[in-house]
Biopython code that builds the backbone (N, CA, C, O; Angstrom):
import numpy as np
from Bio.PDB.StructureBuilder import StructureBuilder

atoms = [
    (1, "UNK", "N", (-36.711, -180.279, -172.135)),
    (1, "UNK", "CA", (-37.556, -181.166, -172.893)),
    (1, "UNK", "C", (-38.484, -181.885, -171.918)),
    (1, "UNK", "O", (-37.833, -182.668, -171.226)),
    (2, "UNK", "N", (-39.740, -181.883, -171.640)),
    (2, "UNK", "CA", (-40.765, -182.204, -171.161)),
    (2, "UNK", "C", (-40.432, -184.001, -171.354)),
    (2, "UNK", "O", (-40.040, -184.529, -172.394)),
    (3, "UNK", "N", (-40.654, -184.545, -170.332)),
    (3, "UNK", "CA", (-40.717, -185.753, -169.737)),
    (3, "UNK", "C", (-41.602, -186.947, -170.583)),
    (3, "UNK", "O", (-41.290, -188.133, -170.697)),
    (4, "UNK", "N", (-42.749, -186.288, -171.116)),
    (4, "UNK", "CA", (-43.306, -187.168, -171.970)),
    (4, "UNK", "C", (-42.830, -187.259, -173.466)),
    (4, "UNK", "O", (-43.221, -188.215, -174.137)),
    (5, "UNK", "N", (-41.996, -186.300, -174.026)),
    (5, "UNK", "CA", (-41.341, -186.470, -175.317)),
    (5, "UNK", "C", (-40.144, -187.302, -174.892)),
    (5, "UNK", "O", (-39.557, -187.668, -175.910)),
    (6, "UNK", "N", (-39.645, -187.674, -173.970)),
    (6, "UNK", "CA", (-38.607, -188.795, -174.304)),
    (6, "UNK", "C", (-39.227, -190.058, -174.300)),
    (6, "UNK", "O", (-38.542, -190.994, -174.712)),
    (7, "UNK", "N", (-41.027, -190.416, -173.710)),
    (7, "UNK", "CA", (-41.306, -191.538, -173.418)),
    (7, "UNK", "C", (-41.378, -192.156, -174.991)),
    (7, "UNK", "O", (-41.086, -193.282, -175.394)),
    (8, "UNK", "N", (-42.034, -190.613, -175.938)),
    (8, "UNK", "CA", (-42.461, -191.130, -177.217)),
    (8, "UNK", "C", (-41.270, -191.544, -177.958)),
    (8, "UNK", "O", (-41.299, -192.582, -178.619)),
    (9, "UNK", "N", (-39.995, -190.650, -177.885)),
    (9, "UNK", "CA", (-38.957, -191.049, -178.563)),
    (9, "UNK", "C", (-38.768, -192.335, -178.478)),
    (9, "UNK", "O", (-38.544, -193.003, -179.487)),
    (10, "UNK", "N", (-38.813, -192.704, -177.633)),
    (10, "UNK", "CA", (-38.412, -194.010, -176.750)),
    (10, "UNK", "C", (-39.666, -195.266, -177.915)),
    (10, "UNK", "O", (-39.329, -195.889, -178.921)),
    (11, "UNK", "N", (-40.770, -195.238, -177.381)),
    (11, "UNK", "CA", (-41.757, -195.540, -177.866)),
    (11, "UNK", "C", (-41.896, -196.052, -180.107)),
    (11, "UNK", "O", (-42.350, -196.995, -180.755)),
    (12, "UNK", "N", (-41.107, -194.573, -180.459)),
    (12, "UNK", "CA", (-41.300, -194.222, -181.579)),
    (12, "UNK", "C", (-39.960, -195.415, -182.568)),
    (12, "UNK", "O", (-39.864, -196.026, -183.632)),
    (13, "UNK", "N", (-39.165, -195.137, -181.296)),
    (13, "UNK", "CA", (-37.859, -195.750, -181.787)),
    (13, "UNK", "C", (-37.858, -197.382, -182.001)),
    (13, "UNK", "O", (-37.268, -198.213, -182.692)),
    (14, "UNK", "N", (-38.980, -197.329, -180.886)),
    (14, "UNK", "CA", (-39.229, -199.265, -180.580)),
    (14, "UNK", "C", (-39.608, -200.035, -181.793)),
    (14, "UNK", "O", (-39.566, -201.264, -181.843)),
    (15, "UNK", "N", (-40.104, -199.006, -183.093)),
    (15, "UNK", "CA", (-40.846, -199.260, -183.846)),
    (15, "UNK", "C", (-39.777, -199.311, -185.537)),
    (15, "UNK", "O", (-40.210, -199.290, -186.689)),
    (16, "UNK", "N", (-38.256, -199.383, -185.034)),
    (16, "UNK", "CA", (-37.859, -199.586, -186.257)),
    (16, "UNK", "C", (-37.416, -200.722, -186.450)),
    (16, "UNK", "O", (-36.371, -200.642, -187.095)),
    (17, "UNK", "N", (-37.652, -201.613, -186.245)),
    (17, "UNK", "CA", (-37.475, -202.823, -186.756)),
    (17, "UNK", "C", (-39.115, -203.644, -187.627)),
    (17, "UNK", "O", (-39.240, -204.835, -187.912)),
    (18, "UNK", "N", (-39.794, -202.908, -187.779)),
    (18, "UNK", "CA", (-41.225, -202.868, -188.575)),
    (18, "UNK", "C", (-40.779, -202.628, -189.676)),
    (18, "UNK", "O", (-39.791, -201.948, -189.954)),
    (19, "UNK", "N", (-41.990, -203.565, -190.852)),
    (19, "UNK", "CA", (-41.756, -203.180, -191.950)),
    (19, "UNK", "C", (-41.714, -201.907, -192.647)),
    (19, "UNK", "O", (-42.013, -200.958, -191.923)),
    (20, "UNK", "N", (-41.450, -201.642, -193.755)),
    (20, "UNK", "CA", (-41.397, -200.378, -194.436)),
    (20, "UNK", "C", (-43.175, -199.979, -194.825)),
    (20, "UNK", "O", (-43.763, -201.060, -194.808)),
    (21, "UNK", "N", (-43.752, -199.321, -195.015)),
    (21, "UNK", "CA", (-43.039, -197.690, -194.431)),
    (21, "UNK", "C", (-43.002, -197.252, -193.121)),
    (21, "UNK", "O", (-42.643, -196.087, -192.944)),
    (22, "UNK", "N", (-43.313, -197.975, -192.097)),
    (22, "UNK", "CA", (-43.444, -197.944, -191.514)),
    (22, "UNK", "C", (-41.781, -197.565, -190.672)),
    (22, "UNK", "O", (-41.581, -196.489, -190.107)),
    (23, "UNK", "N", (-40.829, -198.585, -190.748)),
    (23, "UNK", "CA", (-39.172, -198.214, -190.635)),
    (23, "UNK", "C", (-38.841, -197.117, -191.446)),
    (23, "UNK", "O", (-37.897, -196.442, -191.034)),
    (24, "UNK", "N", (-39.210, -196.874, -192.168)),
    (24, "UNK", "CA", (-38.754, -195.692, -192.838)),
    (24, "UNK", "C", (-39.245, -194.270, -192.343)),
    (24, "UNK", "O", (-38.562, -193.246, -192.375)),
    (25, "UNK", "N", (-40.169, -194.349, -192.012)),
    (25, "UNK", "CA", (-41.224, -192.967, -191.131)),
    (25, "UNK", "C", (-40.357, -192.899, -190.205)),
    (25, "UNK", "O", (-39.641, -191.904, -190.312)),
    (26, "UNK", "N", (-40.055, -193.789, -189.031)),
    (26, "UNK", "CA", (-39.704, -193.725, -188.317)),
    (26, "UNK", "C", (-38.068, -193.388, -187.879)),
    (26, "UNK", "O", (-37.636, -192.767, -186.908)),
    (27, "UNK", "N", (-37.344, -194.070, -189.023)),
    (27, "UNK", "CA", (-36.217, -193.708, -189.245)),
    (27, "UNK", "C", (-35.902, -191.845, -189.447)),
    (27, "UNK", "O", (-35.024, -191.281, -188.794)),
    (28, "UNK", "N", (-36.609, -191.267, -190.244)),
    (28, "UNK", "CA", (-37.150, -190.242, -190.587)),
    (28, "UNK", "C", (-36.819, -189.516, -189.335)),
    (28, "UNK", "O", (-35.793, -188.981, -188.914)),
    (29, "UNK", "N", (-38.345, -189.714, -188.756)),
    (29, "UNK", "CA", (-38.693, -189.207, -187.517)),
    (29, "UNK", "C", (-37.586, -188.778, -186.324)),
    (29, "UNK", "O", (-37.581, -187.733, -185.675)),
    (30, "UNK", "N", (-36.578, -189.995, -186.232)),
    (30, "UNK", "CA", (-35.543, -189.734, -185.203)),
    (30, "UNK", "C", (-34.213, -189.520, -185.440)),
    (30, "UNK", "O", (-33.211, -189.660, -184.738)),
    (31, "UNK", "N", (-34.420, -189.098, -186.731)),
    (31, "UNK", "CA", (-33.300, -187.635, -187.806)),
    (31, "UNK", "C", (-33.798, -186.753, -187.390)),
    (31, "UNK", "O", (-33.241, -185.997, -186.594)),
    (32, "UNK", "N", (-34.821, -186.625, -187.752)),
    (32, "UNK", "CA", (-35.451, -185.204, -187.444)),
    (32, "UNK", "C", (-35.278, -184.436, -186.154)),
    (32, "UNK", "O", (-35.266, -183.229, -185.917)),
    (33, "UNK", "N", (-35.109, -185.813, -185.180)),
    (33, "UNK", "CA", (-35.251, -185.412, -183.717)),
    (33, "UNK", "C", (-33.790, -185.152, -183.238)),
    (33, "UNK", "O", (-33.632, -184.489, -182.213)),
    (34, "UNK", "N", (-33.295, -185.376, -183.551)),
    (34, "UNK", "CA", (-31.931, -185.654, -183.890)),
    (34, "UNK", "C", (-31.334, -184.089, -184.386)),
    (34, "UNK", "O", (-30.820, -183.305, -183.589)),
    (35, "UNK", "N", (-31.468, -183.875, -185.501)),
    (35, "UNK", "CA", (-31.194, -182.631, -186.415)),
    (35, "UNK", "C", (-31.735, -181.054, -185.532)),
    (35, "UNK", "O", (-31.137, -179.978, -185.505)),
    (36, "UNK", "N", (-33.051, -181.423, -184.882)),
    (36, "UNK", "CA", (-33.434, -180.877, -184.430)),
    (36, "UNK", "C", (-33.366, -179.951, -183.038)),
    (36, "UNK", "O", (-33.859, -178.862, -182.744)),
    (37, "UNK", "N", (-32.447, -180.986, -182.258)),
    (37, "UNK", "CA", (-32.443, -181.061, -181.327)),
    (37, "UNK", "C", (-30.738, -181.260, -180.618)),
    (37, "UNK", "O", (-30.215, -181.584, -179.552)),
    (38, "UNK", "N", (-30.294, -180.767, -182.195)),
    (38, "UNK", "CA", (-28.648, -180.828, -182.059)),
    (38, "UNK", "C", (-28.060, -179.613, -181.162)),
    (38, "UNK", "O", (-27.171, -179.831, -180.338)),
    (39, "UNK", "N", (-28.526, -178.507, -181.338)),
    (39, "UNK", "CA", (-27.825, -177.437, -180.347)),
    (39, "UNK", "C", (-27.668, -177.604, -179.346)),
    (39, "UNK", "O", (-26.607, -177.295, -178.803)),
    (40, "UNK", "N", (-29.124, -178.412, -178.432)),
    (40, "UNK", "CA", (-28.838, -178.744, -177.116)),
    (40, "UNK", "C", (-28.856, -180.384, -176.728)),
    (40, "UNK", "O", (-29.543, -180.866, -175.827)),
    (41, "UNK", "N", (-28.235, -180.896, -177.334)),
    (41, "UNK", "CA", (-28.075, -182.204, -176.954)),
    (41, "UNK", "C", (-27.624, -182.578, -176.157)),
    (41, "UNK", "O", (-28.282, -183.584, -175.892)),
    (42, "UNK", "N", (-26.406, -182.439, -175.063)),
    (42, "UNK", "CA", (-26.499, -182.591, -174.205)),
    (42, "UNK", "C", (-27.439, -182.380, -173.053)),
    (42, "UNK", "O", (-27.455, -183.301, -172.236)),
    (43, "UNK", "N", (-28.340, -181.206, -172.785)),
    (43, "UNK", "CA", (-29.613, -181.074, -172.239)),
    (43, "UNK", "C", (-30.616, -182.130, -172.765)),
    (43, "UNK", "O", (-31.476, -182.585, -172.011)),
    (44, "UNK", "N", (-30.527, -182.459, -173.849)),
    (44, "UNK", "CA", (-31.465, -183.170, -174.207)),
    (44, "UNK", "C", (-31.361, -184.574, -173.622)),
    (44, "UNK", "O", (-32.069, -185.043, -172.730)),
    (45, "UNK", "N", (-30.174, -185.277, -174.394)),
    (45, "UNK", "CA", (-29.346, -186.489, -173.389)),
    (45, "UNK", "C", (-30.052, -186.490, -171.847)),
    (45, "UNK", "O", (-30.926, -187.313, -171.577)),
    (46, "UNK", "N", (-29.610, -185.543, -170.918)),
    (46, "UNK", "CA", (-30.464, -185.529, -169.224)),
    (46, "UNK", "C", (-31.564, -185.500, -169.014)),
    (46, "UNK", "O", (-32.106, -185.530, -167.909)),
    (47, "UNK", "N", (-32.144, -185.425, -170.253)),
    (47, "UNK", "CA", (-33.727, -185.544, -170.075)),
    (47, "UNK", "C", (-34.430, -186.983, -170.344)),
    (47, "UNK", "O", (-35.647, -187.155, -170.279)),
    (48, "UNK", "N", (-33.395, -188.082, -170.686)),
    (48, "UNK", "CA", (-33.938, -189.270, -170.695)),
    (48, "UNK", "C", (-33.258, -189.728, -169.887)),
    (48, "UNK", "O", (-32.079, -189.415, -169.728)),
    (49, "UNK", "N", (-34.237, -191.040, -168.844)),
    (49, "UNK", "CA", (-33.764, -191.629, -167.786)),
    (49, "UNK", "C", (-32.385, -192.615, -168.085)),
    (49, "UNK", "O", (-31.970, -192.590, -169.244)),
    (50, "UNK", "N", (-32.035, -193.030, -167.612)),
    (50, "UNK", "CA", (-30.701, -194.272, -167.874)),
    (50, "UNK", "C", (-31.274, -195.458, -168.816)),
    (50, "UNK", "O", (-30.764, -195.730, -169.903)),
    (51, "UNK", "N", (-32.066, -195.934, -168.434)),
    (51, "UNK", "CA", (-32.642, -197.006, -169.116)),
    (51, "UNK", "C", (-33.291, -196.672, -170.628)),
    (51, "UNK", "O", (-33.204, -197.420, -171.603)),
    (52, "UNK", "N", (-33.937, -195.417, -170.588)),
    (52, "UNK", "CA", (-34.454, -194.533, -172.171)),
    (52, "UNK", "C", (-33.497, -194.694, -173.048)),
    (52, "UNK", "O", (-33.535, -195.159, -174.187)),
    (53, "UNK", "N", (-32.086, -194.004, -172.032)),
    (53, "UNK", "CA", (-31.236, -193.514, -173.345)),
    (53, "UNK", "C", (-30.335, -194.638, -173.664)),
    (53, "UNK", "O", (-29.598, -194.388, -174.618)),
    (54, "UNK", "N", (-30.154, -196.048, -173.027)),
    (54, "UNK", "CA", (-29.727, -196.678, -173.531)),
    (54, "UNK", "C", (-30.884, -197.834, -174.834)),
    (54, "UNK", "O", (-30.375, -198.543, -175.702)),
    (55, "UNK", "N", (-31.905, -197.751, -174.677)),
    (55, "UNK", "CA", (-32.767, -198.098, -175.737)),
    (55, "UNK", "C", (-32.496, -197.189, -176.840)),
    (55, "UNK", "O", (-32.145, -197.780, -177.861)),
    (56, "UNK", "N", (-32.569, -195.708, -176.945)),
    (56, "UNK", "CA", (-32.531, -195.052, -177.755)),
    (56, "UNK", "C", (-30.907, -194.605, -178.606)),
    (56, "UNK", "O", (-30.812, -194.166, -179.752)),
    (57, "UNK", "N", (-30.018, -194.820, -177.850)),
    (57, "UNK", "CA", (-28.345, -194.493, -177.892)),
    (57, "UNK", "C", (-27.935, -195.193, -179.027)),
    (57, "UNK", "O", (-28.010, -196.422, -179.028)),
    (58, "UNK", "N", (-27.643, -194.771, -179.695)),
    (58, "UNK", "CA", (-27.059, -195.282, -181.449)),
    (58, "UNK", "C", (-27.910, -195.209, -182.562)),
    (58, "UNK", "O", (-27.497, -195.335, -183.715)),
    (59, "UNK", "N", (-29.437, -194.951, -182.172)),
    (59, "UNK", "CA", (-30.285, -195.029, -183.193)),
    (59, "UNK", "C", (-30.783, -193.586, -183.414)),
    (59, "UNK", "O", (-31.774, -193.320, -184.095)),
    (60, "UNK", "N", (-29.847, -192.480, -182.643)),
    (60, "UNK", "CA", (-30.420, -191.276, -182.982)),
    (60, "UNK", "C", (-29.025, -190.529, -183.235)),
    (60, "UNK", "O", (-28.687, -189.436, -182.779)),
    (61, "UNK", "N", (-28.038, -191.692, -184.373)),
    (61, "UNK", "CA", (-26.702, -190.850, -184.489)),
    (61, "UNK", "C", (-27.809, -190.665, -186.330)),
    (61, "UNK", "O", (-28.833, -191.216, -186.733)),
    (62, "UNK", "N", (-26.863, -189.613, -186.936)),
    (62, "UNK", "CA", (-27.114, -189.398, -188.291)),
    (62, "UNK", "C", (-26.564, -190.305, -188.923)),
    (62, "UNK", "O", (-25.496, -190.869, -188.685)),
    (63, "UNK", "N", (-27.365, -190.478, -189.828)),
    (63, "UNK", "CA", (-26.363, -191.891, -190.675)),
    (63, "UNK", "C", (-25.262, -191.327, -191.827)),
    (63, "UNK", "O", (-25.347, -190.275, -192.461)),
    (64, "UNK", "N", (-24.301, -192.255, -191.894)),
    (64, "UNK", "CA", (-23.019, -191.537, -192.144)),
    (64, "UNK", "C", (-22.945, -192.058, -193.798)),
    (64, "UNK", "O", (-23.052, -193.279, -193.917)),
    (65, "UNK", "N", (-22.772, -191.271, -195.102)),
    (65, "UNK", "CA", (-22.582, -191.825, -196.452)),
    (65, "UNK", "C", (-21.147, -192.353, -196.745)),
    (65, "UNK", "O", (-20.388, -191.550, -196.203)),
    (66, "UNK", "N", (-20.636, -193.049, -197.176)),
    (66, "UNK", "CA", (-19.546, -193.010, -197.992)),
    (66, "UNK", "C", (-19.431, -193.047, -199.367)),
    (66, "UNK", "O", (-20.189, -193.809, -199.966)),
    (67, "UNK", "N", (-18.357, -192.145, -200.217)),
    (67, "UNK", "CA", (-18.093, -192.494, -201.425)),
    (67, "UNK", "C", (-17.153, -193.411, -201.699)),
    (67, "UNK", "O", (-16.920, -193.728, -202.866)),
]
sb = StructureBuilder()
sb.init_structure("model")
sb.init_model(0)
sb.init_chain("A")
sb.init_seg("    ")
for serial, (resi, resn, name, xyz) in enumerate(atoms, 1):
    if name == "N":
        sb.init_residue(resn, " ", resi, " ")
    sb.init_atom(name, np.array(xyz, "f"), 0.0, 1.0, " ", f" {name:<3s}", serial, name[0])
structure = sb.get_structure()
């Protein structure tokens, strides 16, 4: 994963605490990245610096339903 897609993740993520729709796009967005990017996640994980992935770490789990 190219060096500048973790800056945006990073970047993209900064942006969920904004109003809707704006939290919601974005929420979206880092499912997607997420879903996407599940086969190699651990590769993916080493591709953000220490400081990235703790900004980003919990906000790119899937969100979990209960009945």
């Amino acid at each position: 994963m190219p060096s500048l897609l973790t800056g945006v993740v990073v970047d993209v993520a900064a942006h969920l605490g904004d109003p809707d729709p704006i939290r919601s796009i974005v929420a979206k967005v880092l499912q997607e990245f997420r879903r996407t990017h599940g086969e190699t996640w651990e590769e993916t994980k080493e591709a953000f610096t220490r400081e990235q992935w703790d900004e980003v770490d919990g906000l790119l789990i899937a969100p979990s339903y209960y009945a």
